[in-house]
C-alpha positions as CSV (number, residue, x, y, z in Angstrom):
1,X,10.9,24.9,36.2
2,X,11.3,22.2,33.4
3,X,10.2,19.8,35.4
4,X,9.8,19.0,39.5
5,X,13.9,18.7,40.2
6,X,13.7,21.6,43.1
7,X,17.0,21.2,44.0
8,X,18.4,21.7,40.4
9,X,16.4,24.7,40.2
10,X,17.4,26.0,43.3
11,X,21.2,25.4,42.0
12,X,20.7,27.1,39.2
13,X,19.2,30.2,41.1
14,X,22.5,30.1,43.3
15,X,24.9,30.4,40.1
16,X,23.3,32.9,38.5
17,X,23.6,34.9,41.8
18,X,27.1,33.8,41.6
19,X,27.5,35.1,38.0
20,X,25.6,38.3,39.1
21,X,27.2,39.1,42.5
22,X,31.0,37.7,42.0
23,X,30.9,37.1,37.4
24,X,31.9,33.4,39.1
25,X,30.8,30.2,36.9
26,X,29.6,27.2,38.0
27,X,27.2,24.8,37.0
28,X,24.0,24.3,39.4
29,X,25.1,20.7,40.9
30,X,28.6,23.2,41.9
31,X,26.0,25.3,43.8
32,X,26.3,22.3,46.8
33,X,22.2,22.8,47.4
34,X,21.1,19.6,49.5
35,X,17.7,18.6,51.4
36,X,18.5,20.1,55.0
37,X,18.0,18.4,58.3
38,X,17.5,21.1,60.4
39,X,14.1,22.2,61.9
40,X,13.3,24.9,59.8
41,X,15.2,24.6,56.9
42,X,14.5,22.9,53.7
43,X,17.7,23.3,51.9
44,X,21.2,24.5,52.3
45,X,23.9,25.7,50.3
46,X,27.4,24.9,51.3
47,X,28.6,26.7,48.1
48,X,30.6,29.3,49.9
49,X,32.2,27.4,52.1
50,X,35.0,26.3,49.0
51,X,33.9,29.3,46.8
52,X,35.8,32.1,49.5
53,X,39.4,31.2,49.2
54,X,38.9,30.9,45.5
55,X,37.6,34.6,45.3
56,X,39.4,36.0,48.2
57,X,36.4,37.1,50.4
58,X,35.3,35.0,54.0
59,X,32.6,32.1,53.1
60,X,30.1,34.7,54.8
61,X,30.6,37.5,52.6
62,X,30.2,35.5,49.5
63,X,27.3,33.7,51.0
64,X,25.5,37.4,51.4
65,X,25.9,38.2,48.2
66,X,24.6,34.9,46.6
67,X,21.2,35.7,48.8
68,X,21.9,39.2,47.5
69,X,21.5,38.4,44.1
70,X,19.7,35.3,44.3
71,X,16.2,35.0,42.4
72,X,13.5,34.1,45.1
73,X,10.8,34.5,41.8
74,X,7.7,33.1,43.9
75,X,9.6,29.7,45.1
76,X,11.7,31.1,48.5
77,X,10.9,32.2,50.9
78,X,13.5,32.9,52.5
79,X,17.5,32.9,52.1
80,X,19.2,33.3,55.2
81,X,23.0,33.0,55.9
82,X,23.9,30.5,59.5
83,X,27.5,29.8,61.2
84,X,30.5,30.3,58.6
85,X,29.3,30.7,55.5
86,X,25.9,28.1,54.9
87,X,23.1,29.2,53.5
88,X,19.9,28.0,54.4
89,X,16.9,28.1,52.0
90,X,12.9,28.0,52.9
91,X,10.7,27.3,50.3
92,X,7.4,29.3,50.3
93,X,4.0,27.3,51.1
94,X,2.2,28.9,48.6
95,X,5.0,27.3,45.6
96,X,4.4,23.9,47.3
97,X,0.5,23.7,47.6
98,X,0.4,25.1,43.9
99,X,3.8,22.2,42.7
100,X,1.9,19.4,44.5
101,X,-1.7,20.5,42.7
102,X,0.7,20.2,39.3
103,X,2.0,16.6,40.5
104,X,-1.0,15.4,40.7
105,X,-2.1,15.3,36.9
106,X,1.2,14.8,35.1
107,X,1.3,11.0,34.9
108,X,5.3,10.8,35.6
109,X,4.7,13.2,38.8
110,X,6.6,16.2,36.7
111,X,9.3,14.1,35.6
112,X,10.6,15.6,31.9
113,X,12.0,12.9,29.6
114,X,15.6,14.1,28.7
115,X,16.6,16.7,26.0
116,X,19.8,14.9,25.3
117,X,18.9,11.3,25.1
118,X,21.6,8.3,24.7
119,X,21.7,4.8,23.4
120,X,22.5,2.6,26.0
121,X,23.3,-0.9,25.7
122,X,23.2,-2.6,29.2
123,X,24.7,-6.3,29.4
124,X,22.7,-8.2,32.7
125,X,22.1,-11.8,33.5
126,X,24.3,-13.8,31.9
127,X,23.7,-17.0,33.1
128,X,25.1,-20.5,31.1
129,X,22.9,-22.7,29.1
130,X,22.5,-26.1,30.3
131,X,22.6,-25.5,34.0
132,X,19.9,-23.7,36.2
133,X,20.0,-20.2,37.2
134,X,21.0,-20.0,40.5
135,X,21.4,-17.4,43.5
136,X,24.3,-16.0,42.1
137,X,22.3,-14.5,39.1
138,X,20.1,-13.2,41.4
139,X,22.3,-9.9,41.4
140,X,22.8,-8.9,38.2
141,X,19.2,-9.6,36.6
142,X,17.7,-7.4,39.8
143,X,20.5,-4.4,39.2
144,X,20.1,-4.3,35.9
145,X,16.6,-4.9,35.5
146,X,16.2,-1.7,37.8
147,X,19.0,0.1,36.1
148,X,17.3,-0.5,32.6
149,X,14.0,1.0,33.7
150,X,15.5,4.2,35.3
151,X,17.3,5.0,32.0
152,X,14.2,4.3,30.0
153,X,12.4,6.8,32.1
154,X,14.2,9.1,31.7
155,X,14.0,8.9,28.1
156,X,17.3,7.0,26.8
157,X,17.1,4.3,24.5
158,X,17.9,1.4,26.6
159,X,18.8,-1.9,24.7
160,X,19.5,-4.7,27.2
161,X,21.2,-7.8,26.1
162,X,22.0,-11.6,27.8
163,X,25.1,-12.5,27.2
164,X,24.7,-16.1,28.0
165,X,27.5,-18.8,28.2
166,X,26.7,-21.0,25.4
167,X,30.0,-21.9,23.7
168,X,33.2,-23.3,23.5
169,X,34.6,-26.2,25.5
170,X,31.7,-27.1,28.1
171,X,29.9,-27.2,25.4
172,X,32.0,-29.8,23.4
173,X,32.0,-31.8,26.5
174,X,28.5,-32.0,26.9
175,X,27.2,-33.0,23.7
176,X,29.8,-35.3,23.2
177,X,28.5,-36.9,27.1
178,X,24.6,-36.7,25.4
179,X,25.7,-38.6,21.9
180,X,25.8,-41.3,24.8
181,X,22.2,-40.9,26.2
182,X,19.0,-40.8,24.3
183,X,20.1,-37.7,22.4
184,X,17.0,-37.3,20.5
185,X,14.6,-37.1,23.9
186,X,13.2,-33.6,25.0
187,X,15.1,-32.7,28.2
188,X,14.6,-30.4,30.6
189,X,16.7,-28.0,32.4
190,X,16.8,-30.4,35.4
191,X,18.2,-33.2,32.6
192,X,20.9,-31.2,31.7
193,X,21.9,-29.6,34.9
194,X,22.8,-33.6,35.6
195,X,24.3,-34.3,32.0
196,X,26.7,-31.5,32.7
197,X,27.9,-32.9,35.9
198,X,27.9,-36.2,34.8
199,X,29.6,-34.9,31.7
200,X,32.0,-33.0,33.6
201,X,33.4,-35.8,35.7
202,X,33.7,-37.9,32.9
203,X,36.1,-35.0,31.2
204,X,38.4,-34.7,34.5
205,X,38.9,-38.0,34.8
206,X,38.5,-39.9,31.3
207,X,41.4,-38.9,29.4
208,X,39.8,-40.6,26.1
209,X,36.4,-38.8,27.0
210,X,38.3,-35.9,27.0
211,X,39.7,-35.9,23.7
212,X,36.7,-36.7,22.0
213,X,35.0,-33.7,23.8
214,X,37.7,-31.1,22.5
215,X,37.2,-33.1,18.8
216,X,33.5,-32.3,19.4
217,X,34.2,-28.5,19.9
218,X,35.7,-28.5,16.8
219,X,33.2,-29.6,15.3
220,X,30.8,-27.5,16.8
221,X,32.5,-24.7,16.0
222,X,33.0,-26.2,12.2
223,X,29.5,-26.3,11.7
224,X,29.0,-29.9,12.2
225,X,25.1,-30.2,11.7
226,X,24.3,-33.5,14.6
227,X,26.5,-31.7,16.7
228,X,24.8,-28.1,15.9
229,X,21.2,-29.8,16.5
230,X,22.5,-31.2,19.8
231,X,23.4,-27.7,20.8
232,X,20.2,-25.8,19.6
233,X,18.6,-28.1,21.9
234,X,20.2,-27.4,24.6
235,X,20.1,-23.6,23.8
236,X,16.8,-24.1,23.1
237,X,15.6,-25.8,26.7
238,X,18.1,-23.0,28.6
239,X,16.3,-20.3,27.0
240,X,12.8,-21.7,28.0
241,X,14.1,-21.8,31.7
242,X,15.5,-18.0,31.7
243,X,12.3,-16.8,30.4
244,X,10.1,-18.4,32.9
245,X,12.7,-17.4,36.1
246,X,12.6,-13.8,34.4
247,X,8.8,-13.7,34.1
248,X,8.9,-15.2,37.7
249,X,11.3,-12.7,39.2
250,X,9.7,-9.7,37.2
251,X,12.4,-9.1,35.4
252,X,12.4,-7.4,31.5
253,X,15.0,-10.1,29.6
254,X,12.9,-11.8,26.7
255,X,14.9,-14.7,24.6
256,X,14.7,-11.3,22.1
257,X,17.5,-9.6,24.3
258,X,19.7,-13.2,24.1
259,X,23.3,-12.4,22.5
260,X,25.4,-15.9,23.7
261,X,29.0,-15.9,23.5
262,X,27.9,-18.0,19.9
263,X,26.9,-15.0,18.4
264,X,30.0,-12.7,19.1
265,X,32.5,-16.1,17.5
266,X,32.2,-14.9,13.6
267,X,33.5,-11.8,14.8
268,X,36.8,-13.3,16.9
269,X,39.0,-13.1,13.9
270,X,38.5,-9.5,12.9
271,X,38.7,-8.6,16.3
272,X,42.3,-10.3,16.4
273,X,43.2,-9.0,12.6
274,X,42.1,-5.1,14.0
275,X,44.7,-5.5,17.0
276,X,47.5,-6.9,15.2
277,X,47.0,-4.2,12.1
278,X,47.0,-1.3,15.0
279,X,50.5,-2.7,16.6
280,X,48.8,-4.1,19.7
281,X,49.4,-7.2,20.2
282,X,52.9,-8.9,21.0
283,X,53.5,-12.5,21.7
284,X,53.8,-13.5,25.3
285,X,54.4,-17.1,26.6
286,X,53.1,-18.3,23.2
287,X,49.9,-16.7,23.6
288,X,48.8,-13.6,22.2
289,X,48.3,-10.7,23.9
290,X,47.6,-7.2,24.5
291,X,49.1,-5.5,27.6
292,X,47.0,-1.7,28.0
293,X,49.0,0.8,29.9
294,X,48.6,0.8,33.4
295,X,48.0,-2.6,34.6
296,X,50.4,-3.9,36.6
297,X,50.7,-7.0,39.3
298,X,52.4,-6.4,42.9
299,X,55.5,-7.0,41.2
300,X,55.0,-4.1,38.8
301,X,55.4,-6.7,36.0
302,X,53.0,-5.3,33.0
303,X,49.5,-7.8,33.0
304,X,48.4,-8.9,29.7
305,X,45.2,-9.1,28.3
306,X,45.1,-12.6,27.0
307,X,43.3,-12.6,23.2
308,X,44.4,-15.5,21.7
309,X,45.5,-18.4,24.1
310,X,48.9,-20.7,23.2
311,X,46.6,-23.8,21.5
312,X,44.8,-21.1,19.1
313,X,41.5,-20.7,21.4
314,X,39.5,-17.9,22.3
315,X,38.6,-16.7,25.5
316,X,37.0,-14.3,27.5
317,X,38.4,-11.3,27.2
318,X,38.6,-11.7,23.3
319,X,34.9,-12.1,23.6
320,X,34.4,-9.0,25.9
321,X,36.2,-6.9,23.1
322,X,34.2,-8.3,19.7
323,X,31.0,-7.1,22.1
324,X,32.2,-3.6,22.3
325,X,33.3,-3.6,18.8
326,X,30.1,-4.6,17.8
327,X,27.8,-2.6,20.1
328,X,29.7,1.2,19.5
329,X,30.3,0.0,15.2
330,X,27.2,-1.9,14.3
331,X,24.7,-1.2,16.3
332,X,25.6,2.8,16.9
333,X,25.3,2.8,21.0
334,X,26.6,5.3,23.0
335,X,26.8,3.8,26.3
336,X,28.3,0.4,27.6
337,X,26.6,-1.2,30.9
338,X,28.0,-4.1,32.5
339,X,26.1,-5.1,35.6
340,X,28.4,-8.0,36.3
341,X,30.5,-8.9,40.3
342,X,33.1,-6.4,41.4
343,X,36.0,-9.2,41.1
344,X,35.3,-8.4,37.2
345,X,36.2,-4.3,38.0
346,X,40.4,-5.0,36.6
347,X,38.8,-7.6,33.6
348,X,36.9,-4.9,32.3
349,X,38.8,-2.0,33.1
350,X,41.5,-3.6,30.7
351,X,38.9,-4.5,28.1
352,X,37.8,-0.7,28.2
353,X,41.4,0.3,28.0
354,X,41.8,-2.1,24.5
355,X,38.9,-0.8,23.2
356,X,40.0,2.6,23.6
357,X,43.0,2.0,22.1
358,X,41.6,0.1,18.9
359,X,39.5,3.2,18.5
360,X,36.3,1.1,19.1
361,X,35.7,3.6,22.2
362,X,36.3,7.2,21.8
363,X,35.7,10.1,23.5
364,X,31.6,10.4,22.8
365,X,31.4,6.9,24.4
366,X,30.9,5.6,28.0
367,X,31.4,2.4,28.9
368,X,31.4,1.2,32.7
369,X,31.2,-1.7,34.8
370,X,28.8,-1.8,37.3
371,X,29.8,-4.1,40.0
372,X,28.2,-5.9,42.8
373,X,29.1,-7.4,46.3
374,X,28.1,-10.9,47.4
375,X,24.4,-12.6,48.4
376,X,25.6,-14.1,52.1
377,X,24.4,-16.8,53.9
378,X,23.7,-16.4,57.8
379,X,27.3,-17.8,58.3
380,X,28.5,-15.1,56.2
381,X,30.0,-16.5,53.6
382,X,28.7,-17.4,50.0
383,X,25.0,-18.3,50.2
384,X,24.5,-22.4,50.0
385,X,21.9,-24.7,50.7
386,X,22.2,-26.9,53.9
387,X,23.7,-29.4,51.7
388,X,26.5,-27.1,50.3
389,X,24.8,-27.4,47.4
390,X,24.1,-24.3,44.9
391,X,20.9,-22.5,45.6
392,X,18.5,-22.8,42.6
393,X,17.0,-19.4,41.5
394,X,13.9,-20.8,41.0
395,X,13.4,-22.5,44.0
396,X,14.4,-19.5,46.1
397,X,11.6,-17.3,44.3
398,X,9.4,-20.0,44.8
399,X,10.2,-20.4,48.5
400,X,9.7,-16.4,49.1
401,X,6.1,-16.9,47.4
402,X,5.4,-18.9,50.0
403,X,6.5,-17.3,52.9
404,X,4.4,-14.3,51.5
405,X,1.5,-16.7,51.5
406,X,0.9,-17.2,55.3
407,X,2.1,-13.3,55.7
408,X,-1.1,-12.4,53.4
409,X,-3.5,-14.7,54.6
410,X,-3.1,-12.9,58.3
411,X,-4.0,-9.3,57.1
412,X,-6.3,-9.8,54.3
413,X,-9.8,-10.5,53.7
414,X,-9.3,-11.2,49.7
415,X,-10.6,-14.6,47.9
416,X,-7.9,-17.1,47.4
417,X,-7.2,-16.3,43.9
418,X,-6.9,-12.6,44.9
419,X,-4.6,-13.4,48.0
420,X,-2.1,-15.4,45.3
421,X,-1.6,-12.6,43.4
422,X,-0.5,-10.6,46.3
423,X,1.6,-13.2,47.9
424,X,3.5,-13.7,44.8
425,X,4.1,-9.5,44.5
426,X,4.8,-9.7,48.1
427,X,7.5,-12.5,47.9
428,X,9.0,-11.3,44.9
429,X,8.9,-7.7,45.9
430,X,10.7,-8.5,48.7
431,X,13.6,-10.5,47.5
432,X,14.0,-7.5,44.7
433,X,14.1,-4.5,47.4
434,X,16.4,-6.4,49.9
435,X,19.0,-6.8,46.7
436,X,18.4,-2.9,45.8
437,X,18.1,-1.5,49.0
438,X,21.6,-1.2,50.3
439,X,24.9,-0.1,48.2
440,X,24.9,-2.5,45.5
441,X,28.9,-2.8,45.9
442,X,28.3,-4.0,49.7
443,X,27.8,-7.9,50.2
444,X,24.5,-9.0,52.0
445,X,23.2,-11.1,54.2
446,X,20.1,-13.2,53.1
447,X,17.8,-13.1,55.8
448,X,13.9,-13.8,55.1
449,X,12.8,-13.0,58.1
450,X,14.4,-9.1,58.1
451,X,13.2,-8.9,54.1
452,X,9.6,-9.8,55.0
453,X,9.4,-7.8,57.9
454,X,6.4,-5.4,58.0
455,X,8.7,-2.6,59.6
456,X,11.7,-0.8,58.8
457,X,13.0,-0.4,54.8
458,X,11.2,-3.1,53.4
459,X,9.3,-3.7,49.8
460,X,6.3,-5.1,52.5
461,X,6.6,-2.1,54.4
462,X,6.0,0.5,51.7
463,X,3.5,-2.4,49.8
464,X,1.0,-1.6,53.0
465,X,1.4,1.8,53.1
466,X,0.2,2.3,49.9
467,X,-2.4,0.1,49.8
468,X,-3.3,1.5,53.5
469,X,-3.8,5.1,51.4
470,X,-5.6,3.0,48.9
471,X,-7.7,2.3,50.9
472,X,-8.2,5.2,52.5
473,X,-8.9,6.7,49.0
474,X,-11.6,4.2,48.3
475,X,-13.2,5.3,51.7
476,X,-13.4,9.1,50.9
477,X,-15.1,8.3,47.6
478,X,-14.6,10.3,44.1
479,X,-13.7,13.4,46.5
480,X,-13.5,16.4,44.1
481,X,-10.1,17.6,42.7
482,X,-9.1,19.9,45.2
483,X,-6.0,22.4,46.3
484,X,-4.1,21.8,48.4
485,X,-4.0,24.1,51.5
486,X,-0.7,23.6,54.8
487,X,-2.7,23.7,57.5
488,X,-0.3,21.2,60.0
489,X,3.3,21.2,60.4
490,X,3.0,17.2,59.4
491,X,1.6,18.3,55.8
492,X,4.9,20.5,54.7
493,X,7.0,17.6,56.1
494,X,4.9,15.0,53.7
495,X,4.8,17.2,50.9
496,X,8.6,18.4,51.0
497,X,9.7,14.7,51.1
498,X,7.4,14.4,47.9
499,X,8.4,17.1,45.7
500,X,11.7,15.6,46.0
501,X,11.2,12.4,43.8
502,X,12.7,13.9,40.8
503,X,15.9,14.5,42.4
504,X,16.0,10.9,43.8
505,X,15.2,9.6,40.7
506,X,17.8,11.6,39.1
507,X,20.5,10.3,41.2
508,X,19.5,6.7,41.3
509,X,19.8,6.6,37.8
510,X,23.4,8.9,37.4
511,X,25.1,7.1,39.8
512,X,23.3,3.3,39.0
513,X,22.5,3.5,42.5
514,X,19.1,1.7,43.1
515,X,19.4,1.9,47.0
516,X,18.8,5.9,46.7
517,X,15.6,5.7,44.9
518,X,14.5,2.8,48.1
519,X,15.9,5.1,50.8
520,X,13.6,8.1,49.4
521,X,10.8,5.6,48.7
522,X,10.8,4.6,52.9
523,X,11.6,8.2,54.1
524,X,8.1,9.2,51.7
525,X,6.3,6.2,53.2
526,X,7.8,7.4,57.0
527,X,6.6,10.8,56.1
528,X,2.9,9.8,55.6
529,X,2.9,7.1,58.7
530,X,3.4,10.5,60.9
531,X,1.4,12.7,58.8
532,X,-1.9,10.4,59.3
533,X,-0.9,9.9,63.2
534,X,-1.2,13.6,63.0
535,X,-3.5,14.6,60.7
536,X,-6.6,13.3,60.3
537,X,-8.6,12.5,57.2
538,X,-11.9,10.9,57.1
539,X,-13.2,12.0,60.7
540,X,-16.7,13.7,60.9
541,X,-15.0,17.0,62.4
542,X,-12.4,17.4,59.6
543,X,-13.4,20.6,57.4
544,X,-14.2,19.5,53.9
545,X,-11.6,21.9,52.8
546,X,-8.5,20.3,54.8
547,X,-10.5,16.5,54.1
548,X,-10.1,17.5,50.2
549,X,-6.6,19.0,50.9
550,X,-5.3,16.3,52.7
551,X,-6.8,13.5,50.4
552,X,-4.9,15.5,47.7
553,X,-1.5,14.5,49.5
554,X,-2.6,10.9,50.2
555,X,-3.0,10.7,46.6
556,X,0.2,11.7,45.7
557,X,2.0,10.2,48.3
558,X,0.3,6.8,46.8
559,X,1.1,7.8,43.4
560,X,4.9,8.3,43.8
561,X,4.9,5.1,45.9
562,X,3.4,2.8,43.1
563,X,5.7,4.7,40.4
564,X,8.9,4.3,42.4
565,X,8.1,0.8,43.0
566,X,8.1,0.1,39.5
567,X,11.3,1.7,38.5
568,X,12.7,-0.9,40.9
569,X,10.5,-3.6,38.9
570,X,8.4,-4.3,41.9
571,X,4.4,-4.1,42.3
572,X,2.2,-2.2,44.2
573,X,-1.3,-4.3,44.5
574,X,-4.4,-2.4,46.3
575,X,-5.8,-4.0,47.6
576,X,-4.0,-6.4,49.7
């Protein structure tokens, strides 16, 4: 086996009976191989359950032949055909004690890098300069934070990139509302989250105001150098906020990875002059636009992708295509990640469809949007603050800190010092695993109380379980390396659920599916809950031997915790 994927190899074992027994085809995720739930069973193959009508034999008979044919090579145990056609697999205990001994000294728990890496370029974040991060960025900096370190895992070259607001109109607005303060003052973030609004009212309701503002985005975008200063200040103070709510909230974004609407502008024109040189663009209502087959509205009237609006501006979308244009032409990517809200699924499905058509994607790209549901409140609709207010990100984080403080101070016997560190893993790590922990297209409810529980699929739950094993470890002492020996029904069960990391991280990361990676993580902490209840470790009647064995499993059981963790960008501190 290339690496610890048992299910893969066991997929692969089932189409080359295929290919053997029937000269049938199919690749080893065709094979239908899945963890089993039945007492008894590890896996099962459904394959010849869809395979007989194809060949013209009952699901049975081509079930017998696959375990006719099918390789067993020191890893099965058994292969034995139930009901209509399933085919239940057994692994042999002598393959697992020897796999988890293997485990245990590879460093990425037998986890190959790829042989056929990609270059990814993942677009997460995005918040606006001048105003504060707030829960609704919460989302996409988590996702794709998580997202980013799968793929790098596995080996792809993962370049992530902010794609902040930070041009055009607002931004006009607001300098033009700051020429009136002390413009030459060092604001913070809090300043300008006020000068905005301020700024903002003035522009709704000032119709003077408001000329001068679209006269200053003019000049801004002419290179004016008071107003220019004005807005590197305000860049400037923005950036300095999103790095210390990223360093806060653990997540990877660096002012490195910033690429603002501002930096895609020089490329607006050639992005226009490409379209209309291919034939796609047509005038519609005096704007120009492209309209990419197969969008339509309920009306079946044909929906245009707006590129140039009626008064000579840019916006989004034209924006959205210079950034794949530059991505798959200058920079060489392969792959296009957008971890942005679902209502964006049509917006970008049409910019994917331009792109194709301009020849800026082609078929050895892959570009998707990966969309999210809402953060809820406890009434269910958009989380708010009592006030109706936006909920700052900061804040929030701060606020989960917190919480995490009293919840520490309960259980452990750490200094003060030691106790913050943990808090702040705690809190953090628990506001990150209740984003990733269900289907990221599903809105949630924000509920601290559920998030910080100590039971049930929580980052707190599987935080104390390993630092429980931890602990445990630290008991036993420098026990010698040992193998490891199935002595209990409990053991198999932990060590099945184990070997199975691989495949959980292989689909998390396929399917940018975070929840699958937690859902394995709580099942492997569940495991090891019921293993210790049932097998014992460090009592004075345990046989060295099975002591040794079963510290080997506690090991690993802590060392695919704490590595898990991670790929969701959360800690794991022992002690706690």
């Amino acid at each position: 086996m290339r690496d610890s994927d048992v299910g893969h190899e066991l997929g692969r074992r089932v189409a080359s009976a295929l290919k053997a027994g029937l000269d049938v085809d199919i690749t080893p995720a065709e094979a239908l191989v899945r963890p089993s739930t039945r007492a008894g069973v590890d896996y099962q193959c459904d394959v010849a359950m869809g395979l007989g009508r194809k060949v013209g034999r009952p699901p049975r008979e081509v079930a017998a032949i696959v375990a006719e044919h099918l390789e067993t090579g020191g890893l099965l145990e058994s292969a034995q055909i139930a009901g209509p056609g399933f085919l239940n697999l057994v692994l042999r205990d002598e393959w697992l004690e020897q796999h988890a001994a293997a485990l245990l000294v590879h460093d990425r728990l037998g986890i190959m890098p790829t042989d056929t890496p990609r270059r990814i370029a993942i677009d997460y974040g995005s918040p606006n300069v001048a105003k504060e991060m707030h829960v609704g960025h919460l989302r996409s900096s988590i996702i794709g934070d998580s997202i980013s370190r799968l793929l790098e895992f596995q080996g792809h070259e993962v370049i992530p990139h902010n794609h902040l607001g930070d041009w055009g109109t607002p931004f006009g607005m607001l300098i033009e509302h700051m020429l009136g303060e002390d413009s030459a003052a060092d604001h913070t973030i809090g300043d300008l989250n006020g000068f905005y609004q301020a700024a903002r009212v003035k522009f709704d309701t000032d119709p003077a105001f408001a000329d001068r503002a679209r006269k200053r985005v003019v000049l801004l975008q002419g290179g004016d150098e008071q107003t220019l200063e004005l807005w590197r200040k305000l860049v400037e103070e923005s950036a300095r906020h999103f790095e210390k709510v990223y360093e806060l909230l653990g997540v990877q974004l660096t002012p490195e990875d910033i690429y603002g609407e501002s930096f895609y502008n020089p490329f607006l024109a050639e992005v226009i002059d490409e379209l209309e040189a291919d034939g796609l663009t047509e005038i519609s209502d005096g704007a120009l636009c492209v309209f990419p087959p197969g969008f339509a509205n309920r009306d079946g009237d044909r929906l245009p992708l707006i590129i140039r609006k009626r008064d000579g501006g840019y916006g989004y979308a034209t924006t959205d295509l210079a950034t794949v244009r530059y991505w798959t032409k200058e920079r060489g990517v392969t792959d296009l990640l957008y971890v942005v809200g679902s209502p964006q699924a049509q917006h970008f499905a049409m910019v994917f469809a331009v792109s194709r058509q301009a020849g800026w994607l082609t078929d050895k790209h892959h570009a998707e949007h990966i969309g999210f549901g809402t953060i809820l409140g406890e009434d269910g609709k958009t989380m708010r603050t009592r006030a109706g207010g936006t909920v700052k990100l900061a804040e929030l984080l701060a606020e989960a800190v917190d919480r995490a403080t009293s919840i520490v101070a309960e259980r452990s016997e750490l200094s003060a010092d030691e106790q913050a560190g943990v808090a702040h893993a705690v809190g953090i790590g628990a506001v990150k695993y209740a984003d990733l922990s269900g289907d990221r297209e599903r809105d949630y409810t924000f509920d601290w109380d559920r998030m910080l529980s100590m039971e049930g699929n929580t980052a707190v739950y599987l935080q104390y379980a390993n630092a429980r094993i931890q602990s445990i470890l630290r008991k036993a002492g420098d026990a010698e390396a040992a193998e490891v020996h199935l002595t209990a029904p409990a053991e198999r069960e932990l060590l099945l659920t184990l070997v199975r990391f691989a495949a959980a991280v292989e689909s998390a990361a396929a399917t940018y599916s975070p929840h699958k990676l937690c859902t394995f993580l709580y099942e492997t902490a569940a495991a090891f809950s019921r293993f210790y209840e049932q097998c014992p470790i460090l009592k004075a009647d345990v046989p060295d031997d099975v002591r040794r064995s079963r510290l080997v499993l506690a090991r690993l059981t802590s060392n695919t915790l704490t590595l898990g963790l991670s790929l969701l960008g959360i800690e794991a501190p022992s002690p706690m």
